[in-house]
N, C-alpha and C positions, 0 to 999 in steps of 0.2 A: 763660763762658756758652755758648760755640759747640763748646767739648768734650764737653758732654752725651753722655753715649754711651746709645742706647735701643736694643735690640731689636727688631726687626719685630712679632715677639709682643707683648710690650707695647706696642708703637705701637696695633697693634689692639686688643687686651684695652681700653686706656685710651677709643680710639674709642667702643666698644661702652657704656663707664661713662658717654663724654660730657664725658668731663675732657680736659683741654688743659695740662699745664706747660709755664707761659709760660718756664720758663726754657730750653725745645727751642725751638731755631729752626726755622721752619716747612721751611727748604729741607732739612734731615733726613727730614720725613715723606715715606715712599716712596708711590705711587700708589694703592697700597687703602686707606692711613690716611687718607690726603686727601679718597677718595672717601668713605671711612666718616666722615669728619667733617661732609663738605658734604652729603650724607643726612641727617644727625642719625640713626646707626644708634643709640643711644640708644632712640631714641623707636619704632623701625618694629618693636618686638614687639609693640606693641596692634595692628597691621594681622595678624600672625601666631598674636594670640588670638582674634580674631574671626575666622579661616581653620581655625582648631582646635576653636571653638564650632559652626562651621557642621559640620566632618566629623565631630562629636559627635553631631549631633543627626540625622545622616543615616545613621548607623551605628543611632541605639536605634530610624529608622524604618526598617532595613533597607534601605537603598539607599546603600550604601557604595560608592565606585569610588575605589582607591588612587591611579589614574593621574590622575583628575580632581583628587583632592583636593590632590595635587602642584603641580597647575597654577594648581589657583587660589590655594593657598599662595604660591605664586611671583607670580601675578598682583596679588594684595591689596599685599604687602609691594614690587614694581615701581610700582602705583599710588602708593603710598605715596611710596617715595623721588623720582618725580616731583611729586607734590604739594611737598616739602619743596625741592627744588629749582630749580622754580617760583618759588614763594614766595620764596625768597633772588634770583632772578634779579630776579623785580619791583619785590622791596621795594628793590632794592639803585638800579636806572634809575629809580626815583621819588622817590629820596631819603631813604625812609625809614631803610635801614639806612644811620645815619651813627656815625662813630668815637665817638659820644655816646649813641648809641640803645642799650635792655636788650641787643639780638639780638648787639650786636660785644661787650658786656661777659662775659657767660656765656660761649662757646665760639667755637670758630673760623665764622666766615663764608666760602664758597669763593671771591669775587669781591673784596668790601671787605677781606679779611685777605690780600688778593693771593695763594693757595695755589693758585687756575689763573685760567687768562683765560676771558673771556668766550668767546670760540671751543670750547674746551675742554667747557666746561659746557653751554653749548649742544648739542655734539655727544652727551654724557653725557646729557641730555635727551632727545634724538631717538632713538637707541637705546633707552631704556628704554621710549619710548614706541613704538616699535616690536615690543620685547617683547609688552607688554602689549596691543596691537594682534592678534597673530599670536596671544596664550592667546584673548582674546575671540572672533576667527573661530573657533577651532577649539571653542569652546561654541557658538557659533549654528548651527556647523555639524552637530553631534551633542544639543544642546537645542533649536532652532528660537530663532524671533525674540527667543521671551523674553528669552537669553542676552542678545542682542543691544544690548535697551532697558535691560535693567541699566548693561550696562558702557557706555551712551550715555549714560545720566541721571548715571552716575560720572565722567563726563568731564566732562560737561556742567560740574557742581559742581564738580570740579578747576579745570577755567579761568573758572568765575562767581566762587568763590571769592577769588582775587587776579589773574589776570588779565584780567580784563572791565574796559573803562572804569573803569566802574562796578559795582566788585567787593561781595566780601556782606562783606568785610572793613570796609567802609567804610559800612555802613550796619548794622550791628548785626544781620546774621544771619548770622555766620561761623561763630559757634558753636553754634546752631541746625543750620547745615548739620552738625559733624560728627556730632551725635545721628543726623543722618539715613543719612550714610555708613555710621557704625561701627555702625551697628546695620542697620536694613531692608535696605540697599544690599546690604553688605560680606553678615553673617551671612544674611539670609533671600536675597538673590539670591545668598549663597554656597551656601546650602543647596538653590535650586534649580538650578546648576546642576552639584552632585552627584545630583541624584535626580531633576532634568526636571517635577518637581512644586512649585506656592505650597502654603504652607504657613501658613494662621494660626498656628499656634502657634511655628513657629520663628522668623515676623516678634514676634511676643511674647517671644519668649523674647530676642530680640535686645535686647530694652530697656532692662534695668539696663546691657548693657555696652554701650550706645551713649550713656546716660546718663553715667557715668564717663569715658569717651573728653571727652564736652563739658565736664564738668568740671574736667579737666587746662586745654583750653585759655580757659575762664572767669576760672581762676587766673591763669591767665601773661598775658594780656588786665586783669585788674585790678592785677600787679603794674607792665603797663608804661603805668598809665591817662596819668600826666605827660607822658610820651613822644608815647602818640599822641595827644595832642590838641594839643601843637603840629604836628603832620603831618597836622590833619585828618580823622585816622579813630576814625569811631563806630561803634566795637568796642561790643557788648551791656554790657559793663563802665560804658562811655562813658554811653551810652542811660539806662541803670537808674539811675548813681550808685555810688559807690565802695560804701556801705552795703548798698542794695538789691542790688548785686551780689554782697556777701556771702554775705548772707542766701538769695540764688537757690544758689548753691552748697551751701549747707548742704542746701536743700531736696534738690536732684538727688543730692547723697550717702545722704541719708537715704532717698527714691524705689526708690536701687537694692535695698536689702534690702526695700523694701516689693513692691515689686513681683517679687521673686523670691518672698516669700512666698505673693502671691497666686497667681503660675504653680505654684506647689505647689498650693495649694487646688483650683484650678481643672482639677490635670492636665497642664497643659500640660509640665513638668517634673516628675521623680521627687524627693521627698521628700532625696533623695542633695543636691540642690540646695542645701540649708539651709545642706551646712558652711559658704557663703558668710558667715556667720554665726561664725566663728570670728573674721574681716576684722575686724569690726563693733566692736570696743575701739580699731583703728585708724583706722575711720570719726568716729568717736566724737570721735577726737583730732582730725583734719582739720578736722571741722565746729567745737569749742573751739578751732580755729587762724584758721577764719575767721569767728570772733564777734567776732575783735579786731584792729582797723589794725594794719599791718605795720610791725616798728619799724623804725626811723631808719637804723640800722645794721645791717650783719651781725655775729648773735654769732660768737663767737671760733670759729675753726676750720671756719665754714661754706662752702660752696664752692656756687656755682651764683649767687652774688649777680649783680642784682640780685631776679633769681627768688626769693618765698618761697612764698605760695600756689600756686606752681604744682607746685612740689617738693612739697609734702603730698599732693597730687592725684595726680602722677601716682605718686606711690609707693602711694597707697593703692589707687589703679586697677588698677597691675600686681599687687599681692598679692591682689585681688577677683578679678581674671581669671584669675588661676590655679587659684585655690580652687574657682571658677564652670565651669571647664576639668574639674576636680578630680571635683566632683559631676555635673558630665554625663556623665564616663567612667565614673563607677561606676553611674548611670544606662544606661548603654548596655552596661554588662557585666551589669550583672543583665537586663537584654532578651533579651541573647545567651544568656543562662542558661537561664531561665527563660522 
């Protein structure tokens, strides 16, 4: 088992899929698979679709800045991997991530799968968040204060989320907050601070994909319901009931092609918007995934256990945002045109 021999490239490629063979010993992985693992780089391209919705939508209003939009691509996806590293810090000093818990079965954990110390990751933390410190001054300083309360109300959520006391993890609006992140926050104060202007319509348009972002983590919240509620945490899952949680997912999947369809009606988006709408046979699937308890076991060959709802979600998420990506650009090239 200890002769594995992997490549650096595949150590990362595999990072990036989220997958882990157990049969690599961890002291193999070199320092960016480690880091890529304890981010969950997996996951930090919905921060990097909603940094690409925003310079979409500021490009078809004519206020494009290449140099901004860099920064806050950077800045979104730095927020991001601190939020995920956070979260692994907390959950890990409270107990919740234990060798029993969904979080250590799925992938590598960076503290409880012993892959760095806590010194380590800490530091990994403060650096990022100095990053992201230094993008935010330098919008406040060329957008005014606006810049400012964005990326203060995104922090603020960052540490209410799982570091506060009394976090929104633990009382049933965690997932509520990421609608609010990955949508108003992220895309419309990403869009203001490309273009120095609010925008009704690009806070609207943010909504299917901040809806989708909350439905990934409603999923992964209802698959680990056993879990946390002997830990005490009333996850929205918790709140509602295994059913009614369902059912709220189904709805938030189905929301998002509704309400793209309306930002068409209404304008707010270009008609290009609909191919979102190709997605929608795999929407389709998702919501017939959670019409029905999650069985007992993993079928044969599946990987991600004990994750199932959340695997449907976020797969169907990622190919909405792209498609949604897809018709904004061609939205914003026909602007440029025409």
């Amino acid at each position: 088992m200890n002769n594995v021999a992997v490549s650096k490239r595949e150590l990362w490629y595999n990072a990036f899929r989220g997958f882990y063979r157990k049969e690599l010993p961890i002291e193999q992985l070199d320092p960016i698979s480690r880091w890529l693992y304890a981010s969950r780089s997996i996951i930090l391209v919905i921060s990097a679709q909603a940094a690409i919705i925003a310079g979409l939508l500021a490009i078809r209003a004519g206020a494009f800045n290449p140099l901004y939009f860099v920064l806050l691509l950077v800045g979104l996806v730095v927020a991001h991997a601190i939020s995920n590293l956070s979260n692994d810090y907390f959950g890990f000093h409270r107990g919740h991530d234990t060798p029993q818990s969904p979080r250590m079965r799925y992938t590598l954990h960076p503290l409880a799968s012993n892959m760095m110390d806590v010194s380590s990751l800490k530091k990994g933390i403060w650096m990022l968040i100095a990053v992201g410190v230094l993008i935010a001054v330098y919008f406040t300083i060329v957008r005014g204060p606006g810049a400012a309360i964005f990326a203060a109300l995104g922090l603020g959520i960052l540490y209410w989320y799982d570091g506060a006391p009394r976090d929104l993890k633990s009382i049933g609006f965690g997932e509520l907050a990421t609608l609010i992140v990955w949508g108003p926050l992220m895309i419309g104060g990403g869009y203001f601070c490309l273009s120095g202007k609010l925008s009704t319509p690009a806070f609207l348009a943010s909504i299917p994909y901040g809806l989708g972002v909350m439905s990934i983590l409603v999923g992964k919240h209802i698959d680990q319901m056993e879990f946390d509620v002997t830990q005490k945490q009333r996850t929205l899952p918790i709140v509602l009931g295994e059913k009614r949680a369902r059912l709220f997912n189904q709805a938030s999947i189905f929301l998002m092609y509704l309400v793209v369809l309306v930002l068409v009606v209404v304008g707010y988006v270009t008609p290009f918007a609909l191919i979102v709408f190709l997605n929608f046979p795999r929407g389709w699937k998702a919501m017939g995934v959670f019409s029905k308890p999650r069985p007992d076991n993993a079928p044969e060959g599946y990987i991600g256990w004990p994750l199932w709802y959340h695997r449907f979600s976020l797969v169907h998420n990622k190919k909405f945002g792209w498609l949604y990506i897809l018709g904004l650009a061609l939205g914003a090239a026909y602007a440029l045109v025409f």
